[in-house]
N, C-alpha and C positions, 0 to 999 in steps of 0.2 A: 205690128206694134204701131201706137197711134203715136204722134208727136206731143206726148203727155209733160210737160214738166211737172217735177218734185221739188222739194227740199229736203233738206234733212239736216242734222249737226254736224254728222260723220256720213260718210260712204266708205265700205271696204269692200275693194273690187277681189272674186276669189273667194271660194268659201272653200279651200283647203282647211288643213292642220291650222294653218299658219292665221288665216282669215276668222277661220271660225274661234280660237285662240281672242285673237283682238277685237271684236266684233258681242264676244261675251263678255270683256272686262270691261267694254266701253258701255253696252251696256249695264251694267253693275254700277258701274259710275255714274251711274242714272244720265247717259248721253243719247239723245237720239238717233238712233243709225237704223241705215240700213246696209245687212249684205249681199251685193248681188253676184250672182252666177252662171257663167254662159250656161253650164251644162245639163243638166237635168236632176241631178244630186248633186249632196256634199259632197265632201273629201278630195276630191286635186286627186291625186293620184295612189289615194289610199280608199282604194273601192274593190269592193266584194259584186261578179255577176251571179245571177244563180241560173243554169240551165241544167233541162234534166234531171232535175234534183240534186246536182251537183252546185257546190259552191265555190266560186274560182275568183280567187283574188286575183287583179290584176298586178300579177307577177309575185313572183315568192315573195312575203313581207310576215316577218315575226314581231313580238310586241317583246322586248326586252324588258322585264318587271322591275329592275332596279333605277331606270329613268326616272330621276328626280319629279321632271316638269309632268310628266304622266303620273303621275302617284300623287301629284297636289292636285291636281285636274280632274280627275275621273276615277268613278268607283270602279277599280278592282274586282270586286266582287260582279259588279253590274255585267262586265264584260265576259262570265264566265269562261274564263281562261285555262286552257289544259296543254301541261308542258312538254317539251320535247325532252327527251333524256340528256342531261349533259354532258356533251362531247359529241365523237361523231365515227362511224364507219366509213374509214379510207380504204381504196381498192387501190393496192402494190402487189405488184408479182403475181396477177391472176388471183388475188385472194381479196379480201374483207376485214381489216385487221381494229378493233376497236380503241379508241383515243379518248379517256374520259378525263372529267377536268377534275383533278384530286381534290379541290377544297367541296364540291360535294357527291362526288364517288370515288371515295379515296381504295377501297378495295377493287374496283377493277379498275382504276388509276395504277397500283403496284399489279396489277397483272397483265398491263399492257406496256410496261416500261421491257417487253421483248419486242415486243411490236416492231416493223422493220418500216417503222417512220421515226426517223431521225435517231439518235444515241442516246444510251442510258445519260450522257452528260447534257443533252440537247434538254430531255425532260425534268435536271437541277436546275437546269437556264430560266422554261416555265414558271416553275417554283419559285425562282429569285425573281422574273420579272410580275411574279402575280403580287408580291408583297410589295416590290417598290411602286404600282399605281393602287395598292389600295390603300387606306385611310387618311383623313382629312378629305376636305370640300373635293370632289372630280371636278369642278370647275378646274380648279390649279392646273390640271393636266392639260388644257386649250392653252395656256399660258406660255405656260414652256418653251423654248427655243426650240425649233423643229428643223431637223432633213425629213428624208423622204423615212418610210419603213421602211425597204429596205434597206438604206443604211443604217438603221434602228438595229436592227435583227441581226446584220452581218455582224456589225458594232461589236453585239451582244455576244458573238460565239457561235451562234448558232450554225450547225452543218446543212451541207447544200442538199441533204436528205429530208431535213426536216424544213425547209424553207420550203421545196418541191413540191413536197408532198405532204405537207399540211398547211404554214402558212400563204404557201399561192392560192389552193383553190379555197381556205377556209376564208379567211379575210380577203381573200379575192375578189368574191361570192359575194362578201356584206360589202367592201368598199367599191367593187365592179373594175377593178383594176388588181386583175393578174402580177401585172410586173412591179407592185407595192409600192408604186411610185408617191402615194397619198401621203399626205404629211403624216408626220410621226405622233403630230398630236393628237390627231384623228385616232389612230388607231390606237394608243395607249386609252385615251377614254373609252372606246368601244371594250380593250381588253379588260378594264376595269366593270363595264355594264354587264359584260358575262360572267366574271367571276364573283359579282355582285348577287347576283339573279338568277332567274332561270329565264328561256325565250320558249314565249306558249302562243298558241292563236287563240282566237276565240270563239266559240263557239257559235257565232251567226257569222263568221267572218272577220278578215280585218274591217269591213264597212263598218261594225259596231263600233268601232273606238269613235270617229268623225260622226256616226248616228246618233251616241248620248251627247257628246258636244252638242249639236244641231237639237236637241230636246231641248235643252236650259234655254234656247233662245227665247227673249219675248214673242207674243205676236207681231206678225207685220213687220219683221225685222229681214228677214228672209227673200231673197225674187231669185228664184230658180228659173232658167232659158233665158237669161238676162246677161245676151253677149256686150261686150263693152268697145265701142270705137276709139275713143280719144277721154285723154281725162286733161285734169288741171289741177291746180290748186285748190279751186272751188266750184266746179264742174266735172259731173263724169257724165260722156255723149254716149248713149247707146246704140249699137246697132240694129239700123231699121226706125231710126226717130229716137226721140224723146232725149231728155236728161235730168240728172236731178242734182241740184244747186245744192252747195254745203258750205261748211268752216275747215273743212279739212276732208282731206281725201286719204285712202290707205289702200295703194296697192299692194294687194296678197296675192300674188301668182306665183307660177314656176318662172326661175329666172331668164329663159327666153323671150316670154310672153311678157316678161316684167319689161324686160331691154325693149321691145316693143313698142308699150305705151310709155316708157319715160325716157328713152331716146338716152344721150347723152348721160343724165342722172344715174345709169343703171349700166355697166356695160353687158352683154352677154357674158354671163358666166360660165359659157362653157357647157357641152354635155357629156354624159355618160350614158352610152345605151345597155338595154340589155333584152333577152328575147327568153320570155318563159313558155313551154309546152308544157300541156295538162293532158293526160291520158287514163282512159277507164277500162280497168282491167278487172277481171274476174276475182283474182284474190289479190292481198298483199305479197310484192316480190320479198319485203324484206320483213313484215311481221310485228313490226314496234315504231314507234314514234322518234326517229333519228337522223340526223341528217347525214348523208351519204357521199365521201369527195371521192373525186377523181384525183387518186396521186399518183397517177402513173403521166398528167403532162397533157396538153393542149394533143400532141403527137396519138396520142390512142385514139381520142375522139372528140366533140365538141362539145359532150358534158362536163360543166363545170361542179354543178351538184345535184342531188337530187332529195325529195323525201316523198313519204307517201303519207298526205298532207293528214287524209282520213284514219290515220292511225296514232296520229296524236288527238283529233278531235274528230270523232266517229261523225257528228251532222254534216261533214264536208262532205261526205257521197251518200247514197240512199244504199239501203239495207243489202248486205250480200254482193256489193262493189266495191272496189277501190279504187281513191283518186292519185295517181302519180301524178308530183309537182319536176318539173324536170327546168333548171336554169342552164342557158347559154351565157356565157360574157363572151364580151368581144369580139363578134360575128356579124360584120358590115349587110352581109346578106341574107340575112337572118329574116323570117317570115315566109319561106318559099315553101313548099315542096321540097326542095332539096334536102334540107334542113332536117326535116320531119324526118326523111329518107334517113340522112348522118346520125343522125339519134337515134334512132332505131339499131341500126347498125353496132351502135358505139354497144348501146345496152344491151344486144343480144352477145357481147362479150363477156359480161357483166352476169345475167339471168338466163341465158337460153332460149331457148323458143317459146317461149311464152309471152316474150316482148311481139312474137307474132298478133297474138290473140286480141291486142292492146288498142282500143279504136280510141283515136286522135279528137279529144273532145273540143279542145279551143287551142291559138296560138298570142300569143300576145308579145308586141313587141313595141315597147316602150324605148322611145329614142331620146327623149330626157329621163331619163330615170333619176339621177344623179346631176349637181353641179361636179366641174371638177374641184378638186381637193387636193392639189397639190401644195407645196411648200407657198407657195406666193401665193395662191390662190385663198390661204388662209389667213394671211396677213391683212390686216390684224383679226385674232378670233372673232370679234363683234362687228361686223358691220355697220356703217352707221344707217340706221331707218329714219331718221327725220333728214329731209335731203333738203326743202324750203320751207318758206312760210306756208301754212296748209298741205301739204305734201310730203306724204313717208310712205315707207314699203317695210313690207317684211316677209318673209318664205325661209327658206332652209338655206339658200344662197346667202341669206346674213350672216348666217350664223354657222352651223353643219349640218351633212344633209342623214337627218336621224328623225323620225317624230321626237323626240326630246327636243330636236335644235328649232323644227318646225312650231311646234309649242312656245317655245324660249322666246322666239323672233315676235311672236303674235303678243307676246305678253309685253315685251319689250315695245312694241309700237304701239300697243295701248296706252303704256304709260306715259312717252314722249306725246302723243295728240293729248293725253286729260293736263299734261302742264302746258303744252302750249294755249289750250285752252283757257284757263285758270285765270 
């Protein structure tokens, strides 16, 4: 890269959710920008590889259809979207026992209330907590005075049956913390997005959601391999030369890389790891589109969840295969051989020999996955993104870490750059 200077009105470093979000409202706003991008594509960390015919999102990620900021954003329809069945197959006692959510499978809802996850009283508790987060604005629920979930949960009544062995690995799994430490208001808005919605992929992948964003963009807005050294106010340096001079600056990254380039402005927020294996197997282990917990306990093995991605949306493997999605949380060593090994192991408890036959197609291990989300860490819900004169941020560390919050942040720092512009 040559030592080219630019201008432009705006720069937003980042072409996540959160970037590509801000970067289309400023444009619209009829503002000059550009967004640039270290990496080769959109999306931050919402990206689809395809190998082998296979399509492998980087790491288990669903599109919740009742997220507000996604439903004013992007066609639905565009994204062709196909659902998971709602609820999930818990593995207690050697067995498979199914868990659906009654407001939309209320017949096998009353036929799983034997299920030996948690008590016939466990699943009134449900029932009572689905009604108090739904209606009126989900915003309200960020609001709220928060402990952790699990104090939420205990609070609630709920038995160490049904905590064990549905809410640790189910919202474990979405918030990457097991021990349900994540504020309470996190997870009341999530409760309410599932009982909302249904959670479907989409059919070219999660990449398609950050792909139709990155469509509406104008020409020449765009600079993909466009790593970023140092910003300012009114400079962003590139690495390897160049920079391009503006009125304001919007860093969109993950909050690491944000703490990075704005030093003090930003602290590290913290991460959440987690490590997904993908595996290509001759048939389906489990036959339908559902997601699979481990409720027998970290103790059996190191599967948190799993699904078999291609039997909710058949384009995720090629014809006469199937893709098992298999999530780790909370495994420091995660990405080895070993690993691979432990999982294997866990699931031939689970499937039998057949988890033999199963050749190990990709690993991915994502070390931010997640900001943390605890009690503090959420105060106050909104982050502030204009930090000085020229200078704001946004990502899901603003906000929560959901494509809806990611969304939410990018929209939100569009609007603070077009008034300070004004």
């Amino acid at each position: 890269m040559t030592d080219v200077q630019e201008r432009a009105e705006v720069v937003v470093v980042g072409a996540g959710l959160a970037g590509l979000a801000c970067a289309l409202d400023l444009a619209e706003a009829g503002r000059d920008v550009r967004l640039v991008e270290a990496s080769d594509g959109v999306g931050g960390r919402v990206r689809t590889d395809v190998l082998d015919g296979f399509q492998l999102d980087r790491g288990f990620q669903v599109i919740l259809e009742a997220y507000p900021e996604l439903r004013r954003r992007v066609s639905m329809k565009d994204l062709e979207l196909r659902p998971f069945y709602p609820g999930a197959l818990v593995r207690v006692e050697g067995a498979f026992h199914r868990m659906a959510d009654p407001g939309l499978e209320m017949a096998d809802a009353l036929r799983s209330i034997g299920a030996p996850v948690g008590n016939f009283a466990d699943k009134l508790r449900v029932a009572r907590l689905r009604q108090e987060v739904l209606g009126g604005d989900p915003e309200r629920l960020l609001e709220a005075p928060s402990g952790t979930t699990e104090e939420l949960l205990l609070g609630a009544g709920f038995s160490s049956g049904m905590m064990d062995r549905f809410f640790r690995p189910f919202f474990g799994g979405v918030l990457l913390d097991p021990a349900l430490q994540v504020s309470a208001k996190l997870f009341r808005y999530y409760f309410r997005m599932f009982a909302e919605g249904t959670s479907s992929l989409p059919s070219a992948g999660i990449r398609a959601l950050p792909d139709q964003l990155a469509s509406r963009l104008p020409g020449g807005v765009l600079r993909l391999e466009h790593p970023v050294r140092a910003v300012t106010s009114s400079r962003v340096e590139l690495e390897g030369g160049g920079s391009i001079d503006a009125e304001a600056v919007v860093v969109a990254v993950e909050g690491p890389e944000a703490s990075r380039l704005l030093g003090d402005h930003v602290p590290d927020p913290g991460s959440r790891g987690v490590t997904c294996l993908y595996f290509d197997a001759p048939e389906s282990p489990v036959g339908e589109g559902i997601l699979v917990l481990n409720g027998e306990g970290p103790g059996a093995g190191p599967v948190n969840n799993l699904a078999v991605v291609s039997d909710v949306a058949r384009s995720y493997a090629p014809a006469g295969r199937a893709l098992v999605s298999v999530t780790v949380v909370d495994r420091d060593s995660a990405g080895t051989e070993d690993l691979e090994a432990d999982v294997r192991r866990h699931l031939a408890t689970w499937y039998g020999g057949q988890v033999t036959e199963w050749r190990a197609v990709r690993q991915y291990r994502i070390e931010h996955a997640q900001p943390l989300q605890t009690p503090g860490h959420m105060e106050p819900p909104r982050r502030a993104v204009r930090l000085d004169d020229g200078l704001f941020v946004c990502g899901d560390h603003r906000e929560n870490a959901s494509l809806n919050g990611a969304l939410a942040s990018g929209g939100r720092a569009a609007r603070e750059v077009n008034r300070a512009l004004s």
